[in-house]
C-alpha positions in Angstrom: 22.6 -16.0 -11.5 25.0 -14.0 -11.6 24.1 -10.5 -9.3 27.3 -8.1 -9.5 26.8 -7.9 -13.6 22.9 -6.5 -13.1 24.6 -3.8 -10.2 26.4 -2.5 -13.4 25.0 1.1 -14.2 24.4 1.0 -17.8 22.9 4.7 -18.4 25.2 6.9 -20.6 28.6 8.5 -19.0 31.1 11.0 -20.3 34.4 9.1 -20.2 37.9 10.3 -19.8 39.9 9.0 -22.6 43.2 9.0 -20.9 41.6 6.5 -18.3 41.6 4.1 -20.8 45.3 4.4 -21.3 46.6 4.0 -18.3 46.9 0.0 -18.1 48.5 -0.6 -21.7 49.8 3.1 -22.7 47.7 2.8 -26.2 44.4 3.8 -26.6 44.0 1.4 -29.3 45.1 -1.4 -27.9 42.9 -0.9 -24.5 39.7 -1.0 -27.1 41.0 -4.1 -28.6 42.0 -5.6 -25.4 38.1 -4.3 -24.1 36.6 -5.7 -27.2 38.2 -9.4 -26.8 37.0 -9.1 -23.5 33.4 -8.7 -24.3 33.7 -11.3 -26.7 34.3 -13.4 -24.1 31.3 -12.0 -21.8 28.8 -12.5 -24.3 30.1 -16.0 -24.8 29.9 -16.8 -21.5 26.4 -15.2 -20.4 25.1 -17.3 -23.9 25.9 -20.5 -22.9 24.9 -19.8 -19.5 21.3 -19.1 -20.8 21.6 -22.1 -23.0 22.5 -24.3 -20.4 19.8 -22.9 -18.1 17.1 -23.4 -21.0 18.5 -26.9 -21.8 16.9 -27.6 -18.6 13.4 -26.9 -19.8 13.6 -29.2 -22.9 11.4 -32.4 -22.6 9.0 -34.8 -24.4 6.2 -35.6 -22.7 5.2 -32.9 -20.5 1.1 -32.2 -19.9 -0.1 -29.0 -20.4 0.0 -27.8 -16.9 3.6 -28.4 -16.6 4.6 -26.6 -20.3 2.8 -23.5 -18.2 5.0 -23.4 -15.4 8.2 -24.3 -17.8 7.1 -21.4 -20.1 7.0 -19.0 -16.9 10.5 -20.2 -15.6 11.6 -19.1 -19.1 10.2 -16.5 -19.3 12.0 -15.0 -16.2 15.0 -16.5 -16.8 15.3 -14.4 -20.5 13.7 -11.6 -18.7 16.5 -11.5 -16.0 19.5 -12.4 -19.3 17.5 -9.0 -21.6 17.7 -6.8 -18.0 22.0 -7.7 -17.9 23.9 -4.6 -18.9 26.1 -5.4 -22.5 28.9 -7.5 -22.4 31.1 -3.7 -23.4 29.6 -2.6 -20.0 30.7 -5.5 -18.5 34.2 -5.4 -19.7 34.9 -1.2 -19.4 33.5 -1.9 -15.7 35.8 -4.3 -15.3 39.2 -2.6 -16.6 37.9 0.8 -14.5 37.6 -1.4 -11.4 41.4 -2.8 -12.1 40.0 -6.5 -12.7 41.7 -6.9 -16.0 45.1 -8.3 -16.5 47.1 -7.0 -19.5 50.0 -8.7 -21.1 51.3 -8.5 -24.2 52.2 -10.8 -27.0 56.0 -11.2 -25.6 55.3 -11.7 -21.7 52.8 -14.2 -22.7 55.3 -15.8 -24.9 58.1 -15.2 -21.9 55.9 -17.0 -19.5 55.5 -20.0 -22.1 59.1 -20.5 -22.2 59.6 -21.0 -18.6 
């Protein structure tokens, strides 16, 4: 599991607006560029939980055995409800300078090469 997402500090902050201009020069487009972004989170951290409950999934188990798979479970959604939102995520992320921004020509410049 993933440990640098739960270090993100998820109570409510003031934010300077013209911080979120500084990368692409629009305000708008930084909140569409942040939204995409957490799209992508919360796709991510759901079919990591899915993949880690898949595991759980059997026919046959005895009744000792369901115990201990219901316990796993339950810490593993405890630990995926405790993550911060995937909009956390992503604002932490363009803050911190670990986005890339491109727009729709130099992605289409870098095609042609």
């Amino acid at each position: 599991m993933n440990n640098n997402k739960s270090k993100i500090d998820t109570s409510i902050q003031t934010r300077d607006l013209n911080d979120f201009s500084e990368m692409t020069g629009n305000l708008y487009e930084t909140i569409a560029m942040l939204s995409k972004r957490s799209d992508q989170i919360a796709v991510n951290i759901k079919r990591e939980l899915l993949k880690k409950i898949e595991d759980f999934t059997g026919e046959g188990l005895d009744n000792m055995e369901e115990i201990i798979d219901n316990q796993e479970r339950i810490e593993i959604t405890r630990y995926y409800e405790q993550l911060p939102k995937p909009c956390l995520i992503a604002i932490n992320e363009y803050l911190n300078k670990q986005l890339v921004y491109k727009t729709a020509a130099e992605v289409e410049e870098e095609r042609n090469k």
